[in-house]
N, C-alpha and C positions, 0 to 999 in steps of 0.2 A: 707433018709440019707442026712447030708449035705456035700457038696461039698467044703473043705476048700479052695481049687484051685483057685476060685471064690472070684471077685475085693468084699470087703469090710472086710474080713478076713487075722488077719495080718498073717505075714510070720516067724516062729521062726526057729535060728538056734543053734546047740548046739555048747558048744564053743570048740574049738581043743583042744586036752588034751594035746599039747604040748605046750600050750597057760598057760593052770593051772600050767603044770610043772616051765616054763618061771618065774613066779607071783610067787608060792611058793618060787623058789630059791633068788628073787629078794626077800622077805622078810627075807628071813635066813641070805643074807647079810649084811640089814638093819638093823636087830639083834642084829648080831654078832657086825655093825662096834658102836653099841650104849652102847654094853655091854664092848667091846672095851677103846672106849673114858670113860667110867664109870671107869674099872680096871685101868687107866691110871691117870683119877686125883684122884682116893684113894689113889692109891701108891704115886701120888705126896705130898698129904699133909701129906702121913702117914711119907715117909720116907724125904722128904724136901731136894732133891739133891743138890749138890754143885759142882761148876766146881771147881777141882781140878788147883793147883796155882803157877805157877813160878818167881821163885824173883831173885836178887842179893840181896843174907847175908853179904857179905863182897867183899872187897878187900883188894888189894897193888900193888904198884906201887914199885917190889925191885928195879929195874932200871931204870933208862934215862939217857941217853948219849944223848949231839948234840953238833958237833964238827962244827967248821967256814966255814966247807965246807958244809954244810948243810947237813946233816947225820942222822937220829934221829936213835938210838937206845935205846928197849924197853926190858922189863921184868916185867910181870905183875902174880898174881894170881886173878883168880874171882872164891867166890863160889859161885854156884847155889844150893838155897832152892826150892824143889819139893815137894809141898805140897796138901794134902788129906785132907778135911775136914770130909765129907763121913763118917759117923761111921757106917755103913753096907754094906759099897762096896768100894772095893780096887780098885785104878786107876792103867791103863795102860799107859805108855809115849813112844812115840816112833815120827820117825823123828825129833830128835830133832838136830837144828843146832842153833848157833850163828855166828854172823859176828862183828869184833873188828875193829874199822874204827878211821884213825885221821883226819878229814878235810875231808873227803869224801875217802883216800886215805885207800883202807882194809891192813888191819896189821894180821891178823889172822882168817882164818874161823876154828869155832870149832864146832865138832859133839859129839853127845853120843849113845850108841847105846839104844836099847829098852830096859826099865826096868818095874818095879813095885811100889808100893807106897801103902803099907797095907791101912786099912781104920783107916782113924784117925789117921793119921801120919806124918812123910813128912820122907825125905833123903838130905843128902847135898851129893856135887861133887863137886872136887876143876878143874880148867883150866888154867895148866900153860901154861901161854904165854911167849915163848921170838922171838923179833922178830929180823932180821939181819936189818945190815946198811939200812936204810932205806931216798933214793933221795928225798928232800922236793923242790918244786917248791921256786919262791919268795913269794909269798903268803901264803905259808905254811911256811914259815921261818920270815917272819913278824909274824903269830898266835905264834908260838913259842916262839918268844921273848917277846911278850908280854906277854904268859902264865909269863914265867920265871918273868917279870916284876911283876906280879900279884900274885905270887907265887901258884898261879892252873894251874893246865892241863886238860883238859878234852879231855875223849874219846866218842865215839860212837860206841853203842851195841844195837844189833837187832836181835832178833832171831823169831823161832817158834817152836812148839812141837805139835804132836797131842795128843791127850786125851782119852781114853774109860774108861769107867766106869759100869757097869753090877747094876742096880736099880731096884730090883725086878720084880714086873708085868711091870716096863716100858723099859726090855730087857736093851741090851745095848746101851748104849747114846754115842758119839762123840763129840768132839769138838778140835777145833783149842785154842790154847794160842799165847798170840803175848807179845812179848818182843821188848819194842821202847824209848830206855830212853840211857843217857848222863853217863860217870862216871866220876867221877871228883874228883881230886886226888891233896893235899899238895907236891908243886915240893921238898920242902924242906927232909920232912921226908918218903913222896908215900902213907903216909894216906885216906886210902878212905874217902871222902866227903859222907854221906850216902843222898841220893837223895829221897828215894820210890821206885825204879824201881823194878815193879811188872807187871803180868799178868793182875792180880783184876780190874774187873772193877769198878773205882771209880766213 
């Protein structure tokens, strides 16, 4: 008989079957994450998602007052279009605030609370603003008078919202919107100057 024991015969071992288990599972994952990223750009060219969009539709400026003592007093409407392009999944909005600034100086923060936005759709919401006597620096009383010279005013508007949206195999999606734009308004009549201010990335 021979001796496998013996220097010139190799040595075999078998391999730990928690070693096979280890490799199986690590394949199932690798599987899964292929079949995964597969369901994922299906769904994307089948359904072609869109981030959902916020704009100003309008305004007006019903009021301004500013008296010699430097005083500004406002009264404005702004409405927000909330907009779904989505034609198979209805957005979620929520967080959503804005901030109404003159000259850096805030005049009004505004919220809304969580809504909806069917698919393929949008909603408006109006934001009355009126704001009290409002202490203008010198510097803000110079921009003033020159609006008045010029016959514009312009404000500053900044908000954000969050976004979900539900797209078939690619679950639910998130995202932020950012509102960063000017409104600017006829001192004469409070006309809104229509600008773009939108979400969209342009």
């Amino acid at each position: 008989m021979f001796d496998k024991s013996k220097r010139g015969y190799p040595q075999f071992r078998r391999t730990h079957p928690f070693i096979w288990c280890l490799a199986i599972i690590c394949s199932l994952i690798c599987i899964a994450v292929i079949v995964s990223g597969a369901a994922v750009f299906i769904g994307y060219m089948v359904m072609h998602p869109r981030i959902p969009i916020l704009s100003v539709a309008n305004a007006t400026l019903g009021t301004m007052r500013y008296s010699q003592d430097g005083l500004l007093e406002t009264q404005m409407t702004i409405i927000i279009r909330a907009e779904n392009d989505n034609t198979k999944a209805h957005a979620s909005f929520s967080d959503t605030g804005f901030i109404l600034s003159f000259q850096g100086l805030v005049i009004a923060k505004l919220v809304a609370d969580p809504f909806d936005v069917e698919k393929n759709s949008s909603i408006y919401f109006n934001y009355e603003v009126t704001s009290d006597e409002i202490p203008l620096d010198s510097a803000r009383r110079h921009q003033v008078d020159l609006s008045l010279k010029e016959r514009v005013i312009t404000f500053d508007f900044k908000g954000d919202s969050r976004t979900q949206w539900r797209v078939w195999l690619l679950g639910s999606v998130k995202f932020w919107c950012h509102l960063d734009c000017q409104l600017r308004f006829h001192t004469s009549n409070g006309t809104y100057i229509s600008s773009g201010c939108t979400s969209k990335t342009k």
